[in-house]
VOBA-1610 file (N, C-alpha, C; in pm, whole numbers, padded with zeros to 5 digits, always signed):
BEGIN
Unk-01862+01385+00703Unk-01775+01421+00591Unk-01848+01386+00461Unk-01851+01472+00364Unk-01910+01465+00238Unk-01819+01376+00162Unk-01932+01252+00102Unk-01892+01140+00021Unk-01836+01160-00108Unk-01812+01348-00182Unk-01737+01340-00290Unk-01587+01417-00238Unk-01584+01434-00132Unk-01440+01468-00105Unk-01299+01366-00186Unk-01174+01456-00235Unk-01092+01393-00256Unk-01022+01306-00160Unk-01007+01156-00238Unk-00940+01062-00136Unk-00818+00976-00163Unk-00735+00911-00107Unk-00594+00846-00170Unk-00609+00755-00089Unk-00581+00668-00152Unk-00537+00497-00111Unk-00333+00474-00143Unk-00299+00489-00044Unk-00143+00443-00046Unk-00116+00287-00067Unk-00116+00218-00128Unk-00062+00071-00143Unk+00113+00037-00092Unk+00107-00039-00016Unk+00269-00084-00030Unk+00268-00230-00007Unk+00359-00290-00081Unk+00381-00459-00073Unk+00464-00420+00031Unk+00478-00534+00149Unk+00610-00538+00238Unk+00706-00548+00221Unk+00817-00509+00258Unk+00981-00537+00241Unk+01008-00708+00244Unk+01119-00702+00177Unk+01165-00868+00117Unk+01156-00890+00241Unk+01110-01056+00242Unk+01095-01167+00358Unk+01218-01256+00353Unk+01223-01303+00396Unk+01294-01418+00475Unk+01246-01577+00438Unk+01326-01647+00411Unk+01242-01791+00449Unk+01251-01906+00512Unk+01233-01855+00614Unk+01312-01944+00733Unk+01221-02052+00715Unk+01229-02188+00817Unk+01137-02286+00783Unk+01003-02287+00907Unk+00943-02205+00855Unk+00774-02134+00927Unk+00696-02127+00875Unk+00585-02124+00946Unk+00457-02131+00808Unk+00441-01984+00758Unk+00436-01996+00654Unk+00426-01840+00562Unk+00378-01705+00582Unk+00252-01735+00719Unk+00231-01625+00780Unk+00334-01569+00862Unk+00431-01661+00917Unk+00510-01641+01040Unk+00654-01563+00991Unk+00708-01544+00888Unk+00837-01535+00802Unk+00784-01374+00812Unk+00941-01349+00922Unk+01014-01249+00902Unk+01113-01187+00804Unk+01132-01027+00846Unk+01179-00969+00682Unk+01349-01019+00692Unk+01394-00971+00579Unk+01529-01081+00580Unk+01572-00917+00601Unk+01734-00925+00600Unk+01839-00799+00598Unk+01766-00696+00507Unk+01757-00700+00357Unk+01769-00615+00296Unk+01628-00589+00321Unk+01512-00608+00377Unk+01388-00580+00384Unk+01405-00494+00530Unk+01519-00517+00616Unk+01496-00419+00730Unk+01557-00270+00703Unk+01622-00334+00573Unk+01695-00187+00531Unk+01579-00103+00456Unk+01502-00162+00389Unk+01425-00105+00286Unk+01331-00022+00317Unk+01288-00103+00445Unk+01132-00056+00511Unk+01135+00083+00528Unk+01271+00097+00633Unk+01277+00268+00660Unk+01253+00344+00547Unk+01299+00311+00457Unk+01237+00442+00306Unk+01163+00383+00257Unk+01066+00313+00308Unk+00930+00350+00260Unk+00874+00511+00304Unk+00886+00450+00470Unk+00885+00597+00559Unk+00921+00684+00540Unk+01046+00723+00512Unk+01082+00862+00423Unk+01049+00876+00297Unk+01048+00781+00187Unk+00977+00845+00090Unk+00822+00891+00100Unk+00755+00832+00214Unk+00619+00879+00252Unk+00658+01017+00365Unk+00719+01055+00448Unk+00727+01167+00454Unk+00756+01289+00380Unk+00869+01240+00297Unk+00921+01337+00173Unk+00779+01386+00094Unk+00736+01292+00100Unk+00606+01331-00058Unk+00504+01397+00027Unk+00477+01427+00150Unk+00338+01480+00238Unk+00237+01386+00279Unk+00306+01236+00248Unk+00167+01172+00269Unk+00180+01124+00419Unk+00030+01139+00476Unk+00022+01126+00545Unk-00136+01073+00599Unk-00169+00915+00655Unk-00242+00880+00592Unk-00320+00871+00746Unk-00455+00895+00750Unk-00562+00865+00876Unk-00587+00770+00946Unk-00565+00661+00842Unk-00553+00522+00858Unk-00468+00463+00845Unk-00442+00321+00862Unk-00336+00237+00807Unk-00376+00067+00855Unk-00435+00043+00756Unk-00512-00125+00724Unk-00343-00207+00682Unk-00286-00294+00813Unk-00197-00362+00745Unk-00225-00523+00767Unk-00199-00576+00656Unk-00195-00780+00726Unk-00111-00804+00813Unk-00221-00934+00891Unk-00169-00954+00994Unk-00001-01054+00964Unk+00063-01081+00882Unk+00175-01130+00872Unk+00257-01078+00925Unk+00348-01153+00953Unk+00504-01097+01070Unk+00568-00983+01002Unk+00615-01048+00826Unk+00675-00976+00752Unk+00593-00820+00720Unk+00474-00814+00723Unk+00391-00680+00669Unk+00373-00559+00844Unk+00369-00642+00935Unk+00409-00528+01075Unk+00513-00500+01093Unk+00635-00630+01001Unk+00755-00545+01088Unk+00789-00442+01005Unk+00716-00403+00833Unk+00754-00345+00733Unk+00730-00201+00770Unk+00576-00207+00855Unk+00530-00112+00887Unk+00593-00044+01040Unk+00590-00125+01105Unk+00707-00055+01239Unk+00828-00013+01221Unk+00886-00045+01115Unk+01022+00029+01026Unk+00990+00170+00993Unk+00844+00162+00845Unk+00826+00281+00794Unk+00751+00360+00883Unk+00715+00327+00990Unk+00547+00453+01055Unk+00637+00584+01110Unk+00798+00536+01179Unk+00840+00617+01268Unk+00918+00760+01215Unk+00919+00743+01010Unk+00960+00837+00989Unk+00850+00953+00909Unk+00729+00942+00981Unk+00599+01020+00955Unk+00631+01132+01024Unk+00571+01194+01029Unk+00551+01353+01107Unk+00457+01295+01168Unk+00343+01223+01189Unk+00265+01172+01337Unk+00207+01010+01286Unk+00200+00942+01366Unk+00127+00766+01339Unk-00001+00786+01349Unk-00023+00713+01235Unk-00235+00685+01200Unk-00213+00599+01306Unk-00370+00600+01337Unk-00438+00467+01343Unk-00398+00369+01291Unk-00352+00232+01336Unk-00356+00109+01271Unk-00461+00040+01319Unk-00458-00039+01232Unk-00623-00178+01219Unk-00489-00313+01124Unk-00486-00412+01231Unk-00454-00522+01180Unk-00544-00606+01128Unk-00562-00598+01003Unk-00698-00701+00896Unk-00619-00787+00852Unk-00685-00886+00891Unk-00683-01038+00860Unk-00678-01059+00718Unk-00773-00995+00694Unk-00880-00989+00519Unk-00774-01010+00469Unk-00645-00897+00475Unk-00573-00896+00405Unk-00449-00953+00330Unk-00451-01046+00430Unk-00305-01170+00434Unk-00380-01233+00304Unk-00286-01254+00222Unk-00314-01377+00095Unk-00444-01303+00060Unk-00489-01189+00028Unk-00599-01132-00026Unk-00580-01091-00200Unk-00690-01111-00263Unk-00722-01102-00402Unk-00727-00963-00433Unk-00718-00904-00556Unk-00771-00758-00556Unk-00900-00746-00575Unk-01018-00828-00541Unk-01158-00801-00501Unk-01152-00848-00401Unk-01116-00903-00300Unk-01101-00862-00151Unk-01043-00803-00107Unk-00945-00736-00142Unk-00898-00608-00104Unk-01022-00492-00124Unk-01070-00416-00256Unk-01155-00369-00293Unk-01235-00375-00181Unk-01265-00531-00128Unk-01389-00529-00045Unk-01369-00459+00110Unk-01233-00492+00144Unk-01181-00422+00256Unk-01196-00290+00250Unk-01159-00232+00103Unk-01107-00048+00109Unk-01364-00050+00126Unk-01396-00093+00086Unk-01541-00045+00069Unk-01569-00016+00246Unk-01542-00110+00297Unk-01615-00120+00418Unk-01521+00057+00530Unk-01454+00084+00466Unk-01334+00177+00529Unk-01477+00309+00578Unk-01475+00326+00719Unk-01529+00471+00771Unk-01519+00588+00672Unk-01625+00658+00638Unk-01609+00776+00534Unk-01568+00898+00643Unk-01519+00878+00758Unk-01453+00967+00797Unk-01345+00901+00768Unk-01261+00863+00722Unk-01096+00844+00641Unk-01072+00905+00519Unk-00999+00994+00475Unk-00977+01080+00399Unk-00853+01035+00307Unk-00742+01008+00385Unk-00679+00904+00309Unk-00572+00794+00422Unk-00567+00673+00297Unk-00585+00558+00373Unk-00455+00471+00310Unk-00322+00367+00377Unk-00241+00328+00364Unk-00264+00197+00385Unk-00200+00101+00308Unk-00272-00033+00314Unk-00134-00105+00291Unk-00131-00204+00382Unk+00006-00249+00347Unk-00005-00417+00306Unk+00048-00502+00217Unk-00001-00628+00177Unk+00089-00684+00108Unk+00036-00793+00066Unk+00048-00855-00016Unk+00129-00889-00202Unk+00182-00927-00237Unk+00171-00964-00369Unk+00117-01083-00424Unk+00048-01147-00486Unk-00013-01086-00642Unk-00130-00925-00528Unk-00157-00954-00472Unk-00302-00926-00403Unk-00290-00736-00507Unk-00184-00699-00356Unk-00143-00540-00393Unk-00107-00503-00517Unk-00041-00574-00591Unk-00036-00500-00725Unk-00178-00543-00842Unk-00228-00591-00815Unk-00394-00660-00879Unk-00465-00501-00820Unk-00445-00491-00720Unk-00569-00392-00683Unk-00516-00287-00752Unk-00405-00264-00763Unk-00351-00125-00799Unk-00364-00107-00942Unk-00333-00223-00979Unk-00367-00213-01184Unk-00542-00207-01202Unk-00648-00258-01115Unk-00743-00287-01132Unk-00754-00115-01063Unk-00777-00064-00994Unk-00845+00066-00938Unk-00790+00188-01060Unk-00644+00169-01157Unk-00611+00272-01189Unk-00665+00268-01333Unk-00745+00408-01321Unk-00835+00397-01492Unk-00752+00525-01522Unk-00660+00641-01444Unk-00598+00715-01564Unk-00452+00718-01411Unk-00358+00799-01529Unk-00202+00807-01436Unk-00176+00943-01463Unk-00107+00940-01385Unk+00032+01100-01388Unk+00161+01051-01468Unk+00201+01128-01537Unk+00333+01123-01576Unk+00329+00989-01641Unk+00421+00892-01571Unk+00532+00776-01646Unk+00504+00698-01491Unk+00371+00692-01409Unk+00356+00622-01303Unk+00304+00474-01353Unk+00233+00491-01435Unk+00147+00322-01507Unk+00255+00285-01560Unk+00316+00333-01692Unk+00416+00263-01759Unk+00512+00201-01669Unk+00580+00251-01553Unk+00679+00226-01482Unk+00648+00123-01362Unk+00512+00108-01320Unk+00436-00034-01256Unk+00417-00081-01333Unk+00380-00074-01488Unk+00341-00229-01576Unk+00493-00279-01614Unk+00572-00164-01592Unk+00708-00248-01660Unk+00738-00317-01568Unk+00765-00270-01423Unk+00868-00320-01310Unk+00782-00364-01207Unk+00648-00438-01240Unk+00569-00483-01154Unk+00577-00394-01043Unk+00576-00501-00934Unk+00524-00437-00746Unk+00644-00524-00686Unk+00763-00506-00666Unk+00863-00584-00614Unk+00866-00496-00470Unk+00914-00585-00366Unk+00874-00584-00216Unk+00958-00398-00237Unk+00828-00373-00083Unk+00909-00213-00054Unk+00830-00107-00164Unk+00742-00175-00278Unk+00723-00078-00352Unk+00563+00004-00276Unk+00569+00150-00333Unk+00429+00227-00291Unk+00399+00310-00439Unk+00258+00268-00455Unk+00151+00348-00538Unk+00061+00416-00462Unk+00065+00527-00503Unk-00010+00615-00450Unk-00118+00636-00576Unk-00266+00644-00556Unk-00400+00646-00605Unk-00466+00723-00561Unk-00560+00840-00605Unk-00661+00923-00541Unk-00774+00923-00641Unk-00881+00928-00577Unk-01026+00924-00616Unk-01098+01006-00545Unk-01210+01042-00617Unk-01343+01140-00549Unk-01414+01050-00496Unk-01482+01052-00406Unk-01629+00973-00351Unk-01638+00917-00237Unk-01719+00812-00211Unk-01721+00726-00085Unk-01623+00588-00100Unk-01589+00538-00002Unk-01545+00452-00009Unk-01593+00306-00065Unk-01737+00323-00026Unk-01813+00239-00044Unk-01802+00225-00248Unk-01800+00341-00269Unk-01733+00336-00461Unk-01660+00297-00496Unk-01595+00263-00422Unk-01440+00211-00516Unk-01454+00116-00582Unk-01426+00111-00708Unk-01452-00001-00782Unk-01323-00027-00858Unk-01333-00099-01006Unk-01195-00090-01090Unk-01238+00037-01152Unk-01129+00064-01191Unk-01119+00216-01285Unk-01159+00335-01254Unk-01165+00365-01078Unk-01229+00487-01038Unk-01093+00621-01004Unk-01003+00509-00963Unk-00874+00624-00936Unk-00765+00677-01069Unk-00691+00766-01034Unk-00614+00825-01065Unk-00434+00781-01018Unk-00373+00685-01116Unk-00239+00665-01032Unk-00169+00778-00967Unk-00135+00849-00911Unk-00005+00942-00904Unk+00086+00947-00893Unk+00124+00823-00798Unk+00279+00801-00793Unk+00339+00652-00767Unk+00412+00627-00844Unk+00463+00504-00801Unk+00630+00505-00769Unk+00706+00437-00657Unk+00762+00421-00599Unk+00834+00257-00561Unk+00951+00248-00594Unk+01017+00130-00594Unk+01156+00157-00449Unk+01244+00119-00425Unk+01377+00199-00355Unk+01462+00131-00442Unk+01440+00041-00525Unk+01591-00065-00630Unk+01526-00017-00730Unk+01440+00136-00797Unk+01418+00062-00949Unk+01499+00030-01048Unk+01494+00000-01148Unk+01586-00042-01230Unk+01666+00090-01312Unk+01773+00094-01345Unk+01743+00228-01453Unk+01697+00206-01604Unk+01641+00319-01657Unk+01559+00333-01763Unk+01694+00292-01872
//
């Protein structure tokens, strides 16, 4: 596959956790995070995305976010449970999306906060519409998805190479 093909990186923080008394990797999603998860999934079917991959952390709360949202796809990627990604920075994230097979075309990443919304402000050098304004206002609160596309290899990704396109909350606030 040619290294300037168009590519999208899906970001989603996991649905609200729980805080039971476990160590932080171990904390499952609470009620309103089992409600939430499913529309992640439909708002990712609704929009066409549909991703080759799917890089999620290994935390309780970020698989069960994703075994909620995968089942309302039109077909399941590949998953890869990365470690990298639990409690990851947005230059280790970065470093994760680099190492990604350039046969992946586009790619769903499920994580973290600060981590996921760091990468997402750091990769986006231009937006669509009212997608930046509406992540710098209302941060990355659990359940949320940015959608990002870029030309090139993966191995490029740097800050400021993508394009926001869409951002996605299920509580946003109203304007």
């Amino acid at each position: 596959m040619s290294v300037d093909v168009p590519r999208s990186i899906v970001l989603v923080r996991h649905a609200k956790a729980d805080w039971p008394d476990v160590a932080d990797h171990e904390r499952p999603l609470a009620d309103r995070g089992r409600k939430d998860a499913p529309a992640v999934g439909e708002w990712l079917a609704t929009h066409g995305i549909t991703p080759g991959l799917t890089l999620c952390s290994t935390a309780v709360r970020t698989r069960e976010t994703w075994k909620l949202a995968v089942h309302h796809l039109p077909q399941r990627p590949k998953t890869v449970y990365e470690e990298r990604l639990y409690e990851a920075s947005p230059g280790e994230i970065i470093a994760v999306l680099n190492d990604v097979s350039e046969e992946v075309r586009d790619l769903l990443v499920i994580g973290h906060n600060p981590g996921i919304q760091g990468v997402a402000e750091a990769l986006t050098g231009d937006a669509k519409g009212d997608a930046l304004e509406r992540m710098s206002r209302n941060g990355f609160p659990t359940s949320t998805v940015a959608v990002l596309r870029f030309d090139g290899s993966w191995k490029s990704v740097e800050p400021g190479v993508a394009t926001l396109t869409d951002y996605w909350e299920p509580h946003e606030p109203p304007e």
